[in-house]
C-alpha positions as CSV (number, residue, x, y, z in Angstrom):
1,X,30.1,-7.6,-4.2
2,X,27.0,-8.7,-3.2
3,X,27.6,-12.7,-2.3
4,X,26.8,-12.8,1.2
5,X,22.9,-12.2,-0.4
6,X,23.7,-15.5,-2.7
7,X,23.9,-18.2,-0.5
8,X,22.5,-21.3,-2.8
9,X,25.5,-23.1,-4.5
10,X,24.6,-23.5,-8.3
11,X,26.5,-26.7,-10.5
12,X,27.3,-24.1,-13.1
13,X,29.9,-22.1,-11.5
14,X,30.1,-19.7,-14.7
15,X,26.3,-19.1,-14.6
16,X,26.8,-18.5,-10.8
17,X,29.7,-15.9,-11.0
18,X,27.2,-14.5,-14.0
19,X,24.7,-13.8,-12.2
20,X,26.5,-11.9,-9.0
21,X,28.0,-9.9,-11.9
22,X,25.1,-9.0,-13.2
23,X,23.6,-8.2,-9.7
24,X,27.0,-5.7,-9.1
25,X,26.1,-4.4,-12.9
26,X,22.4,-3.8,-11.5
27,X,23.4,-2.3,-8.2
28,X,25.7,0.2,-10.3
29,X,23.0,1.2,-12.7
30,X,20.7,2.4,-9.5
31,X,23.2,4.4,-8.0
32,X,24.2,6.5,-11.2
33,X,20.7,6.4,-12.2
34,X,19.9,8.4,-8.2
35,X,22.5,10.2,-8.9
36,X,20.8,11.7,-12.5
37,X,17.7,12.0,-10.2
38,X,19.5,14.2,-7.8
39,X,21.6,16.5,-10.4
40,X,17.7,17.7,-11.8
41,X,16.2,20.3,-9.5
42,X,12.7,19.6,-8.3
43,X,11.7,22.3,-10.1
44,X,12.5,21.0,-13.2
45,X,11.2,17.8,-13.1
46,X,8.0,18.6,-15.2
47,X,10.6,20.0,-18.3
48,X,10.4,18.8,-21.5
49,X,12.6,19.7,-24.1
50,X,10.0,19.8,-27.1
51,X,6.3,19.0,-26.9
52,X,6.4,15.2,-28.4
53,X,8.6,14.4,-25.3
54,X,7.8,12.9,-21.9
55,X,8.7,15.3,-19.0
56,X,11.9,14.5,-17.0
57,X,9.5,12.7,-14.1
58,X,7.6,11.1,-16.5
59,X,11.1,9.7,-18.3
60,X,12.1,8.6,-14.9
61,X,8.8,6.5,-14.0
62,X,8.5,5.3,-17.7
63,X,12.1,3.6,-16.9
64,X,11.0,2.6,-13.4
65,X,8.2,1.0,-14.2
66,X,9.4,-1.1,-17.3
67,X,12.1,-2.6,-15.1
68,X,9.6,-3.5,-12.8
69,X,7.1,-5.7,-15.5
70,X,10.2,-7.1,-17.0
71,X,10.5,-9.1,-14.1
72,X,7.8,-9.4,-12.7
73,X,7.3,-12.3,-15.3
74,X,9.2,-14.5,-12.9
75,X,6.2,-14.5,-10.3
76,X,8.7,-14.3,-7.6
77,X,7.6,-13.6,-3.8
78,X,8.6,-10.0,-4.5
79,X,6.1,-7.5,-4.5
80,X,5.9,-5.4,-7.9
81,X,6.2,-1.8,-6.8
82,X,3.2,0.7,-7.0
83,X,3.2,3.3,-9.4
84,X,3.8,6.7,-7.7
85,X,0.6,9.1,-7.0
86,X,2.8,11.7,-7.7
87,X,5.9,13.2,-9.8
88,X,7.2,14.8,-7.5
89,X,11.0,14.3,-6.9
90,X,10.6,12.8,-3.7
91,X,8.3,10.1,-4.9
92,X,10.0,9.1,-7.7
93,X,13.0,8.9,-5.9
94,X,11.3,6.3,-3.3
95,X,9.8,4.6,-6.6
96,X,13.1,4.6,-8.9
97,X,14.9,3.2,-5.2
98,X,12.1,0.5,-5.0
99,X,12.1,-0.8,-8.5
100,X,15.7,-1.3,-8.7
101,X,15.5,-3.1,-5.5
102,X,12.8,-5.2,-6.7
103,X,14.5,-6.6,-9.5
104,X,17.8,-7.2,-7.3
105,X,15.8,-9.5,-5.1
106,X,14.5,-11.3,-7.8
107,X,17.8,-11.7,-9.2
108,X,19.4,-12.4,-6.0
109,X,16.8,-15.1,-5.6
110,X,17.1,-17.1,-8.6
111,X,17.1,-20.2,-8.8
112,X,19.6,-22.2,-11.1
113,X,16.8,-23.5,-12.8
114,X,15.0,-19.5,-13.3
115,X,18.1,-18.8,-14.4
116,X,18.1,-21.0,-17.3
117,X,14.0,-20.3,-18.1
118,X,13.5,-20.0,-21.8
119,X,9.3,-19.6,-20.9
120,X,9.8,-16.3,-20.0
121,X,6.5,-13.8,-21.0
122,X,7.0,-10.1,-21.8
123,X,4.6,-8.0,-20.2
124,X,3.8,-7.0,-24.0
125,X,3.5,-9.1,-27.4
126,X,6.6,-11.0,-27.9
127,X,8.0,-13.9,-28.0
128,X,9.4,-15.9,-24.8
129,X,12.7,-14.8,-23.6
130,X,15.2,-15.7,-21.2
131,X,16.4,-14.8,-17.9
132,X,19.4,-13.4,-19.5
133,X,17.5,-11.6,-21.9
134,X,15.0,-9.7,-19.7
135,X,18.4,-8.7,-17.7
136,X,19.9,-7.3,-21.0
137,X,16.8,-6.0,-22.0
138,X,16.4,-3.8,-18.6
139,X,19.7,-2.6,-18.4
140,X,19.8,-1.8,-21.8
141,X,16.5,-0.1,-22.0
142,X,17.8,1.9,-18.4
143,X,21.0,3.1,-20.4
144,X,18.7,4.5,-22.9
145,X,16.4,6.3,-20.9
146,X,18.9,7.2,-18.7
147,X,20.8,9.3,-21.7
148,X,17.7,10.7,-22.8
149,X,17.7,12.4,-19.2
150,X,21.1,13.4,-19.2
151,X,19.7,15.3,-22.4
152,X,17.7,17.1,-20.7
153,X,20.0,17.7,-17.7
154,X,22.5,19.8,-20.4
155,X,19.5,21.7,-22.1
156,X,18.9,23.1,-18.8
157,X,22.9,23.9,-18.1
158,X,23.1,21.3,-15.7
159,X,26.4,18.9,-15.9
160,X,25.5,15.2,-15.3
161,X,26.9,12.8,-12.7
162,X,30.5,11.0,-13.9
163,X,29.8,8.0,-15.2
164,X,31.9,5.3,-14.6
165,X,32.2,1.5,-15.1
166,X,34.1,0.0,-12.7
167,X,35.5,-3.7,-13.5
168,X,32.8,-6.5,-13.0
169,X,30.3,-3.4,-12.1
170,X,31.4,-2.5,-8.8
């Protein structure tokens, strides 16, 4: 998929070929997740299907922004996108785009040696974690989210995207 942006030749061949699968994984996530963005009308975006519940924006930018701090623990040269001003569709759009891009850079730009990191710091109490972790734990937690907001999409009569898994993600 995406080798032409992994250009340093690792030792570890399987933890090479890993990583570019989980950077096809990644890439997959952000277009399906766009494409739950896009099935929800603008006008919707400030629905909530009961009053304990975060809106559909705020669901979005919740899942945004906790892909972002995940790794943003590996102080890469990557700048951590900005929270949006609004939530608005257009903004979060531009923000959802942006943090999934951010943490494809900072895969794409491993290093063998971040790849193996066991020092890893959650942006919240926990214990260390590595890089394979925080990936798990960010697409994981992006699955999760991203139900919750087909949810909402069928509460309000609206049939979500196909979803689809292609072989090694792409």
């Amino acid at each position: 998929m995406r080798q032409d942006r992994i250009s340093e030749a690792w030792s570890n061949t399987f933890a090479q070929q890993f990583r570019s699968d989980l950077i096809t994984h990644w890439h997959n996530e952000r277009e399906y997740t766009l494409e739950v963005l896009e099935a929800m009308p603008a006008e919707y975006f400030s629905y909530k299907p009961a009053v304990a519940q975060s809106t559909f924006a705020e669901q979005l930018r919740h899942t945004a922004r906790a892909n972002a701090l995940y790794f943003s623990g590996f102080a890469k040269d990557a700048q951590v996108p900005i929270d949006p001003t609004s939530l608005d569709k257009d903004s979060l759009r531009e923000y959802v785009s942006a943090t999934f891009a951010y943490v494809e850079s900072i895969l794409s730009n491993l290093s063998e040696s971040d790849f193996f990191r066991r020092d890893l710091d959650m942006p919240f109490p926990a214990e260390l974690h590595t890089a394979q972790d925080i990936f798990l734990r960010a697409y994981r937690h992006t699955a999760d989210h991203r139900g919750q907001l087909i949810c909402y999409l069928r509460l309000k009569g609206i049939a979500p995207p196909q979803w689809r898994f292609p072989p090694n993600g792409g």
